[in-house]
N, C-alpha and C positions, 0 to 999 in steps of 0.2 A: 906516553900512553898511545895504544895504537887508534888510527882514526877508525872510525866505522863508517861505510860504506851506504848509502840507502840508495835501496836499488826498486826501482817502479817495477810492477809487475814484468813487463814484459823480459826487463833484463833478469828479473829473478826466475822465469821460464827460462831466457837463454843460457844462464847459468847454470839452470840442471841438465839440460839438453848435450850443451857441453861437455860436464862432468861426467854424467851415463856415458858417453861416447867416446871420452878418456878411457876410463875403466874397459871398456870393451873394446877398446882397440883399434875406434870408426874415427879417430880425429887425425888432421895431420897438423903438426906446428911448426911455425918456426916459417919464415920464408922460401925458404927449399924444398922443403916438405908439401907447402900450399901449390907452390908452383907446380910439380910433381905430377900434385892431383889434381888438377887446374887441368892440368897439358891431357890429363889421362880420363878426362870430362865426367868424374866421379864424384864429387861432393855436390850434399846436396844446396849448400852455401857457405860462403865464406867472411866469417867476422877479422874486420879489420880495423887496427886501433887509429886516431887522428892522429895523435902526436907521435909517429913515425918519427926518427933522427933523420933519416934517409930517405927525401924528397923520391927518390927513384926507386926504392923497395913500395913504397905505396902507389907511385905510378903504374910500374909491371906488373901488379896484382890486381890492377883496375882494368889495365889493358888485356890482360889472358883471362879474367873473368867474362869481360866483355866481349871479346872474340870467341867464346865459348858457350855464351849466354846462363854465366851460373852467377847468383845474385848477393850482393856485396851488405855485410852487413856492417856498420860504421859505429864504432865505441868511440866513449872519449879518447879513454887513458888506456897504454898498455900495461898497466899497472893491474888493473883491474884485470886483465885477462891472464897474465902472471899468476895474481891471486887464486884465479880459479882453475888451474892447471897444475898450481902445488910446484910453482917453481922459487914462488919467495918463501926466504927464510925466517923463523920462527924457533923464539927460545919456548914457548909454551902455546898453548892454545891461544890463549889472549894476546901474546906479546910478541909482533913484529918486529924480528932483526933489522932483515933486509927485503926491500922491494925490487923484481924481478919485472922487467915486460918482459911482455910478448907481441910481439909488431900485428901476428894473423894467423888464425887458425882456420881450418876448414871441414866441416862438419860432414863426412863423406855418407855415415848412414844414421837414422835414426837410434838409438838401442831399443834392445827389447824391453825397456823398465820401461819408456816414457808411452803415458795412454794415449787412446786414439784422439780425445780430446785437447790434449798438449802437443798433438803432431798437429792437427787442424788448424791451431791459434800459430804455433810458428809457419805453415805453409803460408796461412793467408798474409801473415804478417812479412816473408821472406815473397812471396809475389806482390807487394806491393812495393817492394824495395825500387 
């Protein structure tokens, strides 16, 4: 049975925020991609998972964010950010094959779905980072 996730408000806002920005083509994934847009000083912040495999994929993305000043957002699991980018696998709606991370996404613009009240709560939330 697959587990289910409970996710506190704010991760259920960064989850849509995410998703809308999939869809519309504002995300970059994967560590190449974040770096990319990191170097090219265009997201508006970057979700990074803890349990990285690769001590040094988590470090360079701390370091070019920092040297850039664009603000690092820290998940547990890249599981979870897997999940929400539709890269794990799935015999059915309900039932989990297989689990996929994702090490770091980087949230380069808002979409036009999310209101000006859900950009507010992630700004203040992403400048207190």
């Amino acid at each position: 049975m697959a587990e289910v996730q409970q996710l506190n408000e704010e991760q259920t806002l960064l989850k849509r925020v995410v998703q809308t920005s999939l869809h519309r083509s504002l995300l970059a994934k994967g560590v190449h991609e974040v770096c990319k847009a990191i170097e090219g000083k265009k997201p508006k912040f970057v979700v990074l998972a803890e349990d990285v495999t690769e001590a040094s994929y988590k470090k360079l993305i701390i370091a070019l964010a920092k040297e850039n000043n664009i603000p690092v957002w820290k998940i547990d699991k890249g599981e979870i950010l897997g999940d929400w980018i539709g890269i794990s696998k799935y015999l059915n709606k309900a039932k989990k094959v297989k689990s996929r991370k994702c090490s770091s996404l980087a949230v380069i613009d808002f979409a036009i779905d999310i209101g000006e009240g859900e950009k507010k709560l992630i700004e203040d939330k992403v400048k207190a980072l």
